[in-house]
N, C-alpha and C positions, 0 to 999 in steps of 0.2 A: 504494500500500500504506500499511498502518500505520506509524506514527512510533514507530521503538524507541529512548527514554531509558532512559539506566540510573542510575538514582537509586544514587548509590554512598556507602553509609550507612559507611564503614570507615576505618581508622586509615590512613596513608598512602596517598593514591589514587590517588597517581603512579603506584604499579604494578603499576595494575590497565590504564590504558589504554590500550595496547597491545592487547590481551587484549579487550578490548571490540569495540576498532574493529574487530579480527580476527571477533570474533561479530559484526557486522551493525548496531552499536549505532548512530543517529543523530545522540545525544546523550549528552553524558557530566554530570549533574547529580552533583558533590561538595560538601559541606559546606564552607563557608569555614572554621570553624573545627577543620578535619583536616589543615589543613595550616602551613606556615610560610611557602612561596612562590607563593602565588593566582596571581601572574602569570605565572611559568614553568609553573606547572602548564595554567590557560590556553591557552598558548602551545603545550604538549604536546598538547594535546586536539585544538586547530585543524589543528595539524602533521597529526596521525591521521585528519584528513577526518571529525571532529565538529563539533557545535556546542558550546556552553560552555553550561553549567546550572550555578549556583551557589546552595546553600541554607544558610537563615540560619537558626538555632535562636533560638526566644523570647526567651534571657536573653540574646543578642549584638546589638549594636546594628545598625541596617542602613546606615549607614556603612561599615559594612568592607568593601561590593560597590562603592559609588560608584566609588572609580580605576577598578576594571574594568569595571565599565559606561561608562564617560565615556572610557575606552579603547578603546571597540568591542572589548573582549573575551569580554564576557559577552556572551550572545544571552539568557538567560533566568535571570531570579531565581524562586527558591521561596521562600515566605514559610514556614516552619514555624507553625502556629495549635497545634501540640502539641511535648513535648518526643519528641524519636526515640527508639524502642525500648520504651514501653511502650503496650500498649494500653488502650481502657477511658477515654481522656480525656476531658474537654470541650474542647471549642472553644476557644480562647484569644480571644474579639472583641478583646481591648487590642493584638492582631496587626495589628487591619488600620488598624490609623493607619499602619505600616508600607508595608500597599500604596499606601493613598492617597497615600503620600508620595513611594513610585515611579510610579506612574503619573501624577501631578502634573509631575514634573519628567523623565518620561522618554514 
């Protein structure tokens, strides 16, 4: 079957996933910048029998994934190319020196 991520675009996402796993979710993709403890939070998701999706907004540096990626806790980063919640944008290209930078080193 299809792979259900749930891209969770919201203010505290700790408690949402629970909630998720319980719907079917595969994956729990949260914003790094939603939360205060990435790594517990993490550690929640794996607990729940997902995998870890972490998404980085334009203006955040992509630094802030490393520990958890270099932790084997992430399984997967989102680069955002737009800012979340509105539509209508351009592309951001100045985003993907970001990827190459993950994909370089990971």
């Amino acid at each position: 079957g299809a792979m259900f991520d749930m891209h969770m675009m919201v203010a505290r996402p700790e408690q949402w996933v629970q909630d998720m796993a319980s719907a079917g979710a595969d994956q729990y993709t949260f914003h790094i910048e939603a939360t205060d403890k990435p790594g517990d939070l993490c550690r929640k998701i794996r607990e729940a029998g997902m995998k870890v999706g972490v998404g980085v907004k334009p203006g955040s540096s992509v630094d802030t994934v490393l520990e958890w990626v270099d932790t084997k806790l992430v399984d997967m980063v989102l680069i955002m190319t737009v800012e979340p919640g509105f539509g209508g944008q351009k592309f951001m290209a100045d985003m993907m020196c970001k990827v190459k930078m993950l994909r370089e080193k990971y």
